[in-house]
N, C-alpha and C positions, 0 to 999 in steps of 0.2 A: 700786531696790536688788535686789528678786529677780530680774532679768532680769542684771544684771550676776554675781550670784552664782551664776545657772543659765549663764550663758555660762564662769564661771570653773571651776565643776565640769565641764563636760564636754568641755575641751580636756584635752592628752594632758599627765603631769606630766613636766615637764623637771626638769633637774639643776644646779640655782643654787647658785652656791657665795657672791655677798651678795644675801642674800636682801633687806636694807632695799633697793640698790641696783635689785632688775631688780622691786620694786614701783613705785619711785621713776618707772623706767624705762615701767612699767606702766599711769601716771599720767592718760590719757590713753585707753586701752581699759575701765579698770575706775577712776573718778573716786571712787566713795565707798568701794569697797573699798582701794584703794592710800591715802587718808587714813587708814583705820581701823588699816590694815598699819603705816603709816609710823609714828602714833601708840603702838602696840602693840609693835613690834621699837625702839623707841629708848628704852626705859624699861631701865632697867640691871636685868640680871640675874644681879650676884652681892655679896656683902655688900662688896667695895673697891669697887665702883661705888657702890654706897648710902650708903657711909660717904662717898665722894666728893661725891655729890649730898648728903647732908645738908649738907657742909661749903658746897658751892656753895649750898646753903640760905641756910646760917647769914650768907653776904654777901650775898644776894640778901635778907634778912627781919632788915637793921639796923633801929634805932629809928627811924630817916627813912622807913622803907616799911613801918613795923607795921601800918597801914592799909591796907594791901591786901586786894582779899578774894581768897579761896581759888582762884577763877577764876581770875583774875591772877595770882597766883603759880604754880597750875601751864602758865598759858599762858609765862610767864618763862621756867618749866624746861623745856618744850618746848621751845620759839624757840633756847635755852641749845645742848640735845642737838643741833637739827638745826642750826645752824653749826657745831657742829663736825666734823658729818658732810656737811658743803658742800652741804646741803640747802636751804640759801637763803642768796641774795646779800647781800653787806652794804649796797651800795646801794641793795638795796630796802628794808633794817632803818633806814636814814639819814631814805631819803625818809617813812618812816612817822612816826620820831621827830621828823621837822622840822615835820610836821602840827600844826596848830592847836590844842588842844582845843577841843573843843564847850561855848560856856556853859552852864554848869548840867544838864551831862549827869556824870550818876553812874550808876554799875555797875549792872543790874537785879539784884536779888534774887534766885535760882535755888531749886525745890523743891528738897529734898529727892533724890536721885535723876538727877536732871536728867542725869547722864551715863551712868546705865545703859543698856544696850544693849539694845534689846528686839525681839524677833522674830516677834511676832504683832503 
């Protein structure tokens, strides 16, 4: 990770006009950073997006998927954001959905934190 983020600071800054785009594009020279990007630039930010996403919530979190944990639902609103920013194929969304489930495989349990980003 620091050698990708020491390669990413000391090229020259260019002038991107879609930024999610030439990360997306970027995907490839810099692997955990253009994740971190892509995750980070797709999260809506301003209150008609939020009111948007809550609504895409509120069908995504019927009584049929009150069960989900917390993971899973923001991996939904992920997967959700990046189709419609044609950041992934629907034939690869088909071929996942067509997968098997695992018998008697459940969700791990997550600390606390588990998503924070830490730098030391």
């Amino acid at each position: 990770m620091w050698c990708e983020l020491d390669c990413y600071l000391s090229v020259d800054v260019e002038h991107v006009t879609d930024t999610l785009g030439w990360w997306y594009e970027q995907r490839t020279v810099y692997p955990r950073l253009s994740r971190m990007a892509c995750d980070y630039l797709s999260v809506p930010a301003t209150s008609v997006d939020v009111e948007r996403l809550f609504s895409h919530g509120r069908f995504l979190l019927s009584h049929v998927r009150s069960h989900l944990s917390p993971q899973s639902i923001r991996a939904l609103l992920c997967l959700g954001a990046w189709s419609e920013l044609n950041l992934i194929k629907s034939d690869d969304v088909l071929k996942v959905g067509a997968m098997p489930d695992i018998p008697g495989h459940e969700e791990a349990v997550l600390d606390n934190g588990w998503d924070d980003i830490l730098l030391n």
